[in-house]
C-alpha positions as CSV (number, residue, x, y, z in Angstrom):
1,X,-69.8,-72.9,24.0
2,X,-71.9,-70.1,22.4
3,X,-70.6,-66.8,23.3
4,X,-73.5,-64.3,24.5
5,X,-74.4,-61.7,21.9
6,X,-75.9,-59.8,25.3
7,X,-74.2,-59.9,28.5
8,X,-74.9,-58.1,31.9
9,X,-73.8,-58.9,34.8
10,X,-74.1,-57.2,38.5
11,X,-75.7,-54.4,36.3
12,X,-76.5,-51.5,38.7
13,X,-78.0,-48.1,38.2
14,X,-78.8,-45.7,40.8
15,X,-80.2,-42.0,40.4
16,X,-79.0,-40.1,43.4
17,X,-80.2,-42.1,46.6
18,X,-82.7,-44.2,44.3
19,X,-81.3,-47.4,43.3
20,X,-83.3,-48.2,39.5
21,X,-81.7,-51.3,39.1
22,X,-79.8,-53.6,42.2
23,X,-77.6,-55.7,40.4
24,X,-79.0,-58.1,37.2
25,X,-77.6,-60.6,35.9
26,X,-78.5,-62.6,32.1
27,X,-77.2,-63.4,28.7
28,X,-78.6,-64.0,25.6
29,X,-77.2,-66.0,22.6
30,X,-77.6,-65.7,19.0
31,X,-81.2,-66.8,18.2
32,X,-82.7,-66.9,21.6
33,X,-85.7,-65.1,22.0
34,X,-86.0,-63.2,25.3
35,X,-88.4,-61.1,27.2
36,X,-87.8,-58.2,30.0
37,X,-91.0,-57.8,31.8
38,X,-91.9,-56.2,35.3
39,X,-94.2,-54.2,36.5
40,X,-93.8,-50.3,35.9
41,X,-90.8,-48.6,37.5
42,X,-89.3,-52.3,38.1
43,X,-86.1,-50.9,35.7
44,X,-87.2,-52.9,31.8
45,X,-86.5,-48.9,30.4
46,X,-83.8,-48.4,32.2
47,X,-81.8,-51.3,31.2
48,X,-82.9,-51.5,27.4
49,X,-81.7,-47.4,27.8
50,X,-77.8,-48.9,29.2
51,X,-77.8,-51.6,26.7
52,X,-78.0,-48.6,23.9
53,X,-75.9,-46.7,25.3
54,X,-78.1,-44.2,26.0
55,X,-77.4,-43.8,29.2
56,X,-74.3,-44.7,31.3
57,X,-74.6,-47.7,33.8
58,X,-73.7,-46.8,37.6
59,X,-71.6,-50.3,37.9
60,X,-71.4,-53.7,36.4
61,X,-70.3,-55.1,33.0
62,X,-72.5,-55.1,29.5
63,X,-71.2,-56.1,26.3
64,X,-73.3,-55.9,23.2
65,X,-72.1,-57.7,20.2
66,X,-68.7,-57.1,22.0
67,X,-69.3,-54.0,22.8
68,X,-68.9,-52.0,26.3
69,X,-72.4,-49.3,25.7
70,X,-70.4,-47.0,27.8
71,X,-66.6,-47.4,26.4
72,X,-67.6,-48.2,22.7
73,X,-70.8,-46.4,21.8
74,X,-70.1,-45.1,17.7
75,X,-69.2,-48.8,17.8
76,X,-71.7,-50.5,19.0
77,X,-74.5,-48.1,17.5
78,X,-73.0,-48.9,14.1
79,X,-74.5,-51.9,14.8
80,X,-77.7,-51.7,16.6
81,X,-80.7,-50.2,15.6
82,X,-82.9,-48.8,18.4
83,X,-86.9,-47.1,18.6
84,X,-87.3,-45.5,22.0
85,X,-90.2,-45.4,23.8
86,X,-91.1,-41.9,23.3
87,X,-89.4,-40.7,20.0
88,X,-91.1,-37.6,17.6
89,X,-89.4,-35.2,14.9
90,X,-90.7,-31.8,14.2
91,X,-94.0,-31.7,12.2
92,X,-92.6,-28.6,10.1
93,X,-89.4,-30.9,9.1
94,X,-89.0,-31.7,5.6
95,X,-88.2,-35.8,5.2
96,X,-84.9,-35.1,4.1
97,X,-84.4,-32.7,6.7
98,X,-85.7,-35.7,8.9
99,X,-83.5,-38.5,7.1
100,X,-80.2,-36.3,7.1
101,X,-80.7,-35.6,10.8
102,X,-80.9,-39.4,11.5
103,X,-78.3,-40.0,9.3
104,X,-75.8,-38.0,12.0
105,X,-76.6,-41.8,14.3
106,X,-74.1,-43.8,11.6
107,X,-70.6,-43.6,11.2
108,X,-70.9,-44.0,7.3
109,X,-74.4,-42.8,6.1
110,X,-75.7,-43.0,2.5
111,X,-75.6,-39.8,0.6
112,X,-79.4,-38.2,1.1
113,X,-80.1,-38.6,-2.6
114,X,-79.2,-42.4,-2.5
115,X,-81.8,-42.4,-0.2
116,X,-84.7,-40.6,-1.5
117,X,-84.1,-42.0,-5.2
């Protein structure tokens, strides 16, 4: 059997009295193609958000690659690249000013002048 390379299950989020997401269940394996879709406010953000760790998960279990989000997040963003929805750097930011500040996301980044060579 293929193990999942996504796993959620019973995944819950609440934000004070309003419950985001009641308790989802899926997995994905290696090569399968999948799709999140609802209409707005039905919780797709909010769960791509948990499964990068970029926010915490109310209750339930999610393991990416093996990795808990919430437990094991240097882990698991060694590992995972991510593009939010909204994401912007400031316009007066030189692009190595730019690169080295995205370079704090890695646990071994490249030296900046590997980079910009």
């Amino acid at each position: 059997m293929i193990e999942p390379v996504i796993e959620v299950r019973d995944l819950k989020k609440s934000y004070g009295d309003s419950k985001a997401i009641r308790g989802i269940d899926f997995a994905i394996k290696k090569g399968e193609i999948f799709a999140l879709l609802g209409p707005n406010g039905a919780g797709k953000t909010t769960i791509m958000e948990i499964l990068e760790g970029y926010i915490q998960r109310s209750s339930g279990h999610v393991s990416v690659l093996g990795y808990d989000p919430d437990s094991s997040p240097k882990e698991l963003r060694s590992r995972v690249g991510i593009v939010l929805q909204e994401t912007g750097v400031d316009r007066y930011l030189k692009v190595g000013e730019i690169i080295r500040q995205f370079s704090g996301f890695y646990r071994n980044p490249k030296p900046l002048n590997d980079i910009l060579d």
